[in-house]
C-alpha positions in Angstrom: -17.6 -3.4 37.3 -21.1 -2.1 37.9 -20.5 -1.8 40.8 -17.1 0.5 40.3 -17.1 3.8 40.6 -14.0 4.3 37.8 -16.2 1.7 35.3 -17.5 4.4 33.3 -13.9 5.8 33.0 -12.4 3.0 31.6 -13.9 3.5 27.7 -12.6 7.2 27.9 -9.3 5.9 29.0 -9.0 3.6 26.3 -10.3 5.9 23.7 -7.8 8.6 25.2 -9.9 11.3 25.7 -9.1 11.6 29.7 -6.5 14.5 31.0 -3.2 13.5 31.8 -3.8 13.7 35.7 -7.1 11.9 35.5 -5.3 9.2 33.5 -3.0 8.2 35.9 -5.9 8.1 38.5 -7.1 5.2 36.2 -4.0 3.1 35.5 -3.7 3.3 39.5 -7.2 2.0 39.7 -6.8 -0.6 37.3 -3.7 -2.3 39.0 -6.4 -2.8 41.6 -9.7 -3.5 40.6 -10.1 -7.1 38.1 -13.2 -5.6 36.9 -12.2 -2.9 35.3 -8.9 -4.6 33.6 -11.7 -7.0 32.2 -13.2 -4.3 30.8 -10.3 -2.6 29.5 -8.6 -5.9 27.8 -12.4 -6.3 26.0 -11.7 -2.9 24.9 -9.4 -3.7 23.3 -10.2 -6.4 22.1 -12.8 -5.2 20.0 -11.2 -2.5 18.6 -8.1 -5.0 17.6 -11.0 -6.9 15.8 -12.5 -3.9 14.1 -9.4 -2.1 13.2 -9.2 -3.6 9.7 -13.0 -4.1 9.1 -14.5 -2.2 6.1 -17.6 -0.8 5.3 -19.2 -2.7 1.8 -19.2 -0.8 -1.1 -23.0 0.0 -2.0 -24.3 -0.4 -5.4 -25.1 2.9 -7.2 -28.6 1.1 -7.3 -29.6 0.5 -3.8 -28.2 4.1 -3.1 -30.6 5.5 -4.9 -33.7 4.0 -4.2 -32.4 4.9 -0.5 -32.1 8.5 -1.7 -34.8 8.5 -3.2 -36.9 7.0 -0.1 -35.6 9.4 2.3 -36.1 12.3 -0.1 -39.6 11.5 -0.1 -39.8 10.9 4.0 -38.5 14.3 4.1 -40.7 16.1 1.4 -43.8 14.5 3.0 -42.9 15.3 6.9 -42.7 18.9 5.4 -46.2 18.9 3.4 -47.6 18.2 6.5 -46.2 20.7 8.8 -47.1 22.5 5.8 -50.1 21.6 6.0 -50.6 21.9 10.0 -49.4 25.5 10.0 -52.1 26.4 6.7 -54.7 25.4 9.8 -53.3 27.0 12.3 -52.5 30.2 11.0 -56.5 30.0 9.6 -57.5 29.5 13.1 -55.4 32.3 14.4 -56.9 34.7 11.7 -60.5 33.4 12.8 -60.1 33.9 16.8 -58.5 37.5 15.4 -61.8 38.5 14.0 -64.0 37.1 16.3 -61.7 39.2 18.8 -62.5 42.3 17.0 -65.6 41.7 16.3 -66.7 41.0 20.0 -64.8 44.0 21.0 -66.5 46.3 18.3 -70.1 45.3 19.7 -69.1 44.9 23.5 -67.2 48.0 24.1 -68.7 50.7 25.6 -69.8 53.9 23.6 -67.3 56.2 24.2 -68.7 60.1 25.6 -67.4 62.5 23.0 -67.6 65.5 25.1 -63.7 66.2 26.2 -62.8 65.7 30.0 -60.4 68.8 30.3 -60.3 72.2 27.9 -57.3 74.2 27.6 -57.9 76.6 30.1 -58.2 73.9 32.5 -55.8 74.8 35.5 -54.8 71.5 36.1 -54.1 70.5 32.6 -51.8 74.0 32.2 -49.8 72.5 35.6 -49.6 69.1 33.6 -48.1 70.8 30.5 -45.9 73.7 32.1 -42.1 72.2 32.2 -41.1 73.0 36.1 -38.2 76.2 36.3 -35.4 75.4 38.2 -34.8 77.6 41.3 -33.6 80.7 40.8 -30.6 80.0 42.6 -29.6 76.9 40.3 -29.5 79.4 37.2 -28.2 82.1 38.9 -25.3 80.2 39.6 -25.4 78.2 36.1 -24.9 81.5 34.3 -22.0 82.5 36.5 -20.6 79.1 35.9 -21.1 79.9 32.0 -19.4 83.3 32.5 -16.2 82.4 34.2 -15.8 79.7 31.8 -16.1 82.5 28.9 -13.8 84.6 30.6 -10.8 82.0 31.0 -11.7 80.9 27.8 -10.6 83.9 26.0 -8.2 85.1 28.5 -5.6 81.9 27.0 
């Protein structure tokens, strides 16, 4: 059945979680290939054996010492990512003021005297919205105008 390209089917068919169509493939298959019907009888089989099989009843004892154990597995994996992000988070804040402290004593003095003034032509060209063409508002306020005028004349 290794071999068998339908081998991993045969669980899913047996379980009955295969379409309609790709069921059929199988039952097809099986009338052909030993292997498979092998697998399919062990199938079931073992589910024929564990159909009436229950699970024992555990004391109220036992569950709660295996409460209690987990519990603590849990509360100590989280005291120590606890713990790891208390370091990291201190090492983060330490690289943060070495960064600003290098930067403070490595940057460059800045020049205070300003590199444009206000009268500056190019900065007035910078600032100055463009106009649209004359023609564009021309036409605009004629727009505006016949809208006005059919407007009122309803």
């Amino acid at each position: 059945m290794a071999d068998c390209e339908y081998g991993i089917l045969v669980s899913a068919y047996h379980d009955g979680q295969l379409d309609p169509e790709r069921s059929r493939q199988v039952e097809s298959h099986l009338a052909t290939c030993p292997a498979c019907t092998a697998e399919l009888e062990g199938l079931r089989r073992l589910s024929k054996a564990l159909a009436g099989w229950q699970a024992p009843e555990m004391p109220e004892e036992v569950l709660g010492r295996l409460h209690e154990a987990v519990t603590g597995e849990v509360v100590a994996a989280e005291r120590g990512v606890l713990r790891l992000a208390r370091a990291l988070s201190g090492v983060a804040a330490a690289v943060m003021i070495a960064g600003t402290l290098w930067l403070l004593t490595s940057s460059p003095k800045i020049d205070a005297k300003p590199m444009l003034t206000a009268d500056d032509p190019a900065l007035k060209m910078a600032l100055t919205p463009p106009s649209p063409p004359a023609e564009e508002v021309a036409s605009a306020e004629r727009d505006f105008a016949q809208w006005m005028v059919e407007g009122l004349s309803k």
